[in-house]
BAFI-3210 file (N, C-alpha, C; in Angstrom, 3 decimals, decimal comma, padded with zeros to 6 digits):
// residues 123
n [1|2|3|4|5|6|7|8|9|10|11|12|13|14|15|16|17|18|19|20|21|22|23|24|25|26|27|28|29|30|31|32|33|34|35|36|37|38|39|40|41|42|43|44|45|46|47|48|49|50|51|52|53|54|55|56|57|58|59|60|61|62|63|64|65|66|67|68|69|70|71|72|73|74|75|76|77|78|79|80|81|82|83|84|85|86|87|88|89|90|91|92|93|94|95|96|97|98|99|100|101|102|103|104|105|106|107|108|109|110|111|112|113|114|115|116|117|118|119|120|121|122|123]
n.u [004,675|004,581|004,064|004,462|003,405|000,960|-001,227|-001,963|-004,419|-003,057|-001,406|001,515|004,516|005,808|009,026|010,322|012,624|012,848|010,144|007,142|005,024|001,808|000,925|-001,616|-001,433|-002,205|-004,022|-004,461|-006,709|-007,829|-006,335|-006,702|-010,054|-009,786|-008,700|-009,538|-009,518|-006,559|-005,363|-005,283|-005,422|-003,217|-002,499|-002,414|-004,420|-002,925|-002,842|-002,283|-000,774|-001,307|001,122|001,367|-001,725|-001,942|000,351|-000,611|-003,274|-001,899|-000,480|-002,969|-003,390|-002,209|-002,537|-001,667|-000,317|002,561|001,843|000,547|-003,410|-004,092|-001,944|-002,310|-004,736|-004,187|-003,156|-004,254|-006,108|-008,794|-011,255|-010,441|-008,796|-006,524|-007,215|-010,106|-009,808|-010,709|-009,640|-009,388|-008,691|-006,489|-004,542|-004,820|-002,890|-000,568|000,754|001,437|003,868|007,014|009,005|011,220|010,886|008,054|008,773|010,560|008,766|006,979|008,889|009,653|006,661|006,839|008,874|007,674|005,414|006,596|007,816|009,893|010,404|011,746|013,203|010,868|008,673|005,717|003,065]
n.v [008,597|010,455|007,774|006,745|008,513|007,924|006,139|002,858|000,282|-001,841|-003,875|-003,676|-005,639|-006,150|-007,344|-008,136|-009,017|-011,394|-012,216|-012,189|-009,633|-007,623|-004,947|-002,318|000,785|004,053|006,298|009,727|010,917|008,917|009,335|012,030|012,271|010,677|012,440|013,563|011,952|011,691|014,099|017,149|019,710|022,386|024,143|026,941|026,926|025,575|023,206|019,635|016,607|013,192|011,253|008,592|008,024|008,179|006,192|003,397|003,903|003,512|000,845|-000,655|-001,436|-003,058|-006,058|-008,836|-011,170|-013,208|-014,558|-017,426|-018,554|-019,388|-018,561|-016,110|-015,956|-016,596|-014,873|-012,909|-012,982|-013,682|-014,889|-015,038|-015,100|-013,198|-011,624|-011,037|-009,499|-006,942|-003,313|-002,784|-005,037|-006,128|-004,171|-004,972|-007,419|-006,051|-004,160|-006,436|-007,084|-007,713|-004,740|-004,042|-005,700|-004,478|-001,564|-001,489|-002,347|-000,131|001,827|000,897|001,038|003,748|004,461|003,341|005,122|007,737|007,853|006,679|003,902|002,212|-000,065|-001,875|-004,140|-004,312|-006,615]
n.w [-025,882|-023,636|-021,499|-019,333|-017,833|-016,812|-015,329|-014,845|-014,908|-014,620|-011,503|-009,857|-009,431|-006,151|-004,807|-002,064|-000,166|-000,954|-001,247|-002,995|-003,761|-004,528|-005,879|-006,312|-008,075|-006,735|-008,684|-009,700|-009,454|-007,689|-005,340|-005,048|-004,310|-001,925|-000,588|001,893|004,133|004,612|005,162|007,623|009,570|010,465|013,234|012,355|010,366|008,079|005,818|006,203|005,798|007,292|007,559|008,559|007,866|005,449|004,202|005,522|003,792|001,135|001,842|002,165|-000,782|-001,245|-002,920|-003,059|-001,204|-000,186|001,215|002,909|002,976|005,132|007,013|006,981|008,556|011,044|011,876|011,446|013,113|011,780|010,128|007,198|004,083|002,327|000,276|000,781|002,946|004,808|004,909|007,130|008,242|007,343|007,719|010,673|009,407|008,931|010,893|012,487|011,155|010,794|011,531|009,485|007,111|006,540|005,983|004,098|002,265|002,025|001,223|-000,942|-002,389|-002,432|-003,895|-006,421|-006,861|-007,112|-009,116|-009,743|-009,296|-011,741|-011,928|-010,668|-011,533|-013,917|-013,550]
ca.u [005,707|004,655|003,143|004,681|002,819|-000,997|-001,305|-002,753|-005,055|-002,401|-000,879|002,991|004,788|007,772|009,730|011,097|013,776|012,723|008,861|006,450|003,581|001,614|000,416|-001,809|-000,925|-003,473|-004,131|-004,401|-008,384|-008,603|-005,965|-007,829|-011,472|-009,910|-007,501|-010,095|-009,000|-005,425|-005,488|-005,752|-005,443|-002,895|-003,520|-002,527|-004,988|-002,329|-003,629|-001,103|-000,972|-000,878|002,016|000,651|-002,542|-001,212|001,144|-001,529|-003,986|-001,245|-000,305|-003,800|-003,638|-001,614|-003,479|-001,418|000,939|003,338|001,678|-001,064|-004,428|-004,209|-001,324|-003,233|-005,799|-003,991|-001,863|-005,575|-007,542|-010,478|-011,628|-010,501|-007,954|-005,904|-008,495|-011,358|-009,639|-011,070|-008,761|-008,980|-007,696|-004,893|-003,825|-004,145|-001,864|000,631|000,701|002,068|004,914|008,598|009,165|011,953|009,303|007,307|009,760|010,875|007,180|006,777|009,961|009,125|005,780|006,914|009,038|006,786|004,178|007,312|008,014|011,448|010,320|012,235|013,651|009,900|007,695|004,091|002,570]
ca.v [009,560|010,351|007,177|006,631|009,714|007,364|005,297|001,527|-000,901|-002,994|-004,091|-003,795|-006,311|-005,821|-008,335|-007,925|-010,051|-012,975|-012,269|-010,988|-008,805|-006,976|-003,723|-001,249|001,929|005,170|007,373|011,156|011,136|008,465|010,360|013,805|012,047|010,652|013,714|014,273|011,278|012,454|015,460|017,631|021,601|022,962|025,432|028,171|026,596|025,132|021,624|018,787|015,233|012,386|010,360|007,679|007,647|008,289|005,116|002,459|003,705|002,804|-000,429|-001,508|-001,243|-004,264|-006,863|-010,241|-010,970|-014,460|-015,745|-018,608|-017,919|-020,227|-017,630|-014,579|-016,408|-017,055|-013,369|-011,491|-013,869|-013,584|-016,147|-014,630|-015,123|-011,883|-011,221|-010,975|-008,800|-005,589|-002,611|-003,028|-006,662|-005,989|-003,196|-005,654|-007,976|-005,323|-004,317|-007,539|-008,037|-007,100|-003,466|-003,774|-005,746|-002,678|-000,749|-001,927|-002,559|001,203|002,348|000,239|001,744|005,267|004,602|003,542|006,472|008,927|007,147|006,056|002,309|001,712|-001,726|-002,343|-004,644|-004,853|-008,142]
ca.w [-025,584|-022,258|-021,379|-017,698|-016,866|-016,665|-013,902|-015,517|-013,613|-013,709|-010,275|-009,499|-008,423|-005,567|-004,311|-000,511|000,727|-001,936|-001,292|-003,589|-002,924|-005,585|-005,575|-006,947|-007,659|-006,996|-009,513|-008,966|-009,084|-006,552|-004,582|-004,153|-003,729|-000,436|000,210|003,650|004,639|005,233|005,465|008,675|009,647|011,829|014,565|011,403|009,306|007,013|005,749|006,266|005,448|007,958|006,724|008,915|007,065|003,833|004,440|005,827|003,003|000,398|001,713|002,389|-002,132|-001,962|-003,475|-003,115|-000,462|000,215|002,617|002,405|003,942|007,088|007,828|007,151|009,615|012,197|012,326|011,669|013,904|011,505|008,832|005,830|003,454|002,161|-001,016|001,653|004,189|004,383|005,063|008,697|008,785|006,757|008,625|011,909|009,323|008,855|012,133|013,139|010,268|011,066|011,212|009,067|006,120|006,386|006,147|002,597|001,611|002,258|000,554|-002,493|-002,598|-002,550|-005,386|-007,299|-006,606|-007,100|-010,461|-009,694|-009,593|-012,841|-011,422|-010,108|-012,853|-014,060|-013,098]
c.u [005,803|003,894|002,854|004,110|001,297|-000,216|-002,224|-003,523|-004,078|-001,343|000,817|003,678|006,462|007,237|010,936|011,647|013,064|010,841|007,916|005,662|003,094|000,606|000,182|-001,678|-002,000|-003,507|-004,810|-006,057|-008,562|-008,147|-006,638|-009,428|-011,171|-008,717|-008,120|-009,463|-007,746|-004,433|-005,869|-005,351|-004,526|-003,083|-003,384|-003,387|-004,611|-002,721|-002,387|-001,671|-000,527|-000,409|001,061|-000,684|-002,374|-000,770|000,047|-002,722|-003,519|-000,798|-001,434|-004,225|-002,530|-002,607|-003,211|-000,225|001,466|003,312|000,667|-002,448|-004,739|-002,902|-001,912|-004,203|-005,470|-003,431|-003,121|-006,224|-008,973|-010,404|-011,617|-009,096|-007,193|-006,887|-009,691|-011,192|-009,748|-009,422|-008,143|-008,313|-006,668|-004,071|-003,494|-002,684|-000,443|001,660|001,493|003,524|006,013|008,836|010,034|011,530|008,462|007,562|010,084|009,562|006,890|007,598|009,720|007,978|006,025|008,110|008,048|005,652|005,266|007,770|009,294|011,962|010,729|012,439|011,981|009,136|006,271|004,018|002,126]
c.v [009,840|009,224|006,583|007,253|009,131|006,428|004,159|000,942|-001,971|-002,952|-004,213|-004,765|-006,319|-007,009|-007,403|-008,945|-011,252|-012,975|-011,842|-011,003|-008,275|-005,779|-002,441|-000,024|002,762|005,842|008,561|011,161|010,433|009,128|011,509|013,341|011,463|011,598|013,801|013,192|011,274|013,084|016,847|019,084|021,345|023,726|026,864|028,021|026,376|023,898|021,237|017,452|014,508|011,581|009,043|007,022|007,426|006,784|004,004|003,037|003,058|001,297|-001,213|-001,563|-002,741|-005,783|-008,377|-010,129|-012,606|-015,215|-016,492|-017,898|-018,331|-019,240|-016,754|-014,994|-016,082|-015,538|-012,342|-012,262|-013,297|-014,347|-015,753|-014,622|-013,208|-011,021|-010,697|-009,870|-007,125|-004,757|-002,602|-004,190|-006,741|-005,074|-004,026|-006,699|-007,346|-004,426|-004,913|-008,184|-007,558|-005,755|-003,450|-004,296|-004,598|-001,700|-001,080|-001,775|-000,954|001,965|002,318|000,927|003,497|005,519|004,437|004,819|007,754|008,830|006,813|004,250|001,714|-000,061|-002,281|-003,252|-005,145|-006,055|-008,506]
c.w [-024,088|-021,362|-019,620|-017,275|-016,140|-016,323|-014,921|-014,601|-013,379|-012,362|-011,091|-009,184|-007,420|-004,964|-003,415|-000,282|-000,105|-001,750|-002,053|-002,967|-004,422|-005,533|-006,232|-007,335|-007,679|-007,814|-008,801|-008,746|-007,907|-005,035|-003,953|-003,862|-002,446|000,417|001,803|004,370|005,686|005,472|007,288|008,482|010,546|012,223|013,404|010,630|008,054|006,683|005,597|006,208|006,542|006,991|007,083|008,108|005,835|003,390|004,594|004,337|001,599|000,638|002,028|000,889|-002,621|-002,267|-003,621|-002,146|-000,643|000,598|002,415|003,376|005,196|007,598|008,182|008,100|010,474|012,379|012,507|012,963|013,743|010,321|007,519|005,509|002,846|001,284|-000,081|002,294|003,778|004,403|006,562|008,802|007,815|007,114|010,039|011,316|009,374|009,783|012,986|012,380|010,996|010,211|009,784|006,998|005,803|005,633|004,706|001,701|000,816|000,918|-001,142|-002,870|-003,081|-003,689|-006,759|-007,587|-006,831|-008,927|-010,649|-009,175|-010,931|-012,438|-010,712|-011,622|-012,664|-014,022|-014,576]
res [x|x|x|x|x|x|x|x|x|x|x|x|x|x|x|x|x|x|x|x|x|x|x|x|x|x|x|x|x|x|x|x|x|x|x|x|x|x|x|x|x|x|x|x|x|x|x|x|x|x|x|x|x|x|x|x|x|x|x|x|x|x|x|x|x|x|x|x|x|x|x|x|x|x|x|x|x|x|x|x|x|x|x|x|x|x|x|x|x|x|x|x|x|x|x|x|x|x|x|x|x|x|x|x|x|x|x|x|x|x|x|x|x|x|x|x|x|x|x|x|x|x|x]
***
């Protein structure tokens, strides 16, 4: 009945400009165990979210991208394929894509996490 409401292990998959990618979604527990993450105070002592962080911690949940691993090599310049790459070297890959890639990646993501990824499909 309400079954959209639970988050699955299974991965997402969007498709950007003819590319797939595939991507996990967080569930609310894993959410608030890294709320410190990002999270900050302002000078009133209101807590606020870095989008920024917020953003790079969600797309470092993508779990398959388009590209072969002699790309992902050469764009991280470190010896690992996409599966390997920590969080940091997929942030240097993402870093380096076309804003406007991102930019969709992002979008797509935040439908899905809003639950208005209807047109999005389980892998």
């Amino acid at each position: 009945m309400y079954e959209e409401d639970i988050i699955t292990d299974k991965p997402v998959r969007l498709e950007i400009e003819g590319r797939v990618f595939t991507y996990r979604p967080m569930d609310a527990g894993e959410q608030l165990d890294r709320i410190d993450e990002y999270t900050q105070t302002n000078s009133q002592g209101v807590p606020i979210q870095d989008l920024k962080k917020v953003t790079l911690m969600k797309v470092c949940r993508i779990e398959s991208v388009p590209y072969d691993d002699k790309f992902v090599k050469e764009v991280t310049g470190q010896d690992k394929g996409w599966k390997d790459l920590t969080d940091e070297g997929k942030i240097v890959f993402f870093r380096k894509l076309n804003p406007t890639i991102l930019s969709m990646i992002v979008e797509a993501i935040q439908k899905i996490d809003s639950g208005k990824g209807d047109d999005l499909k389980n892998c």
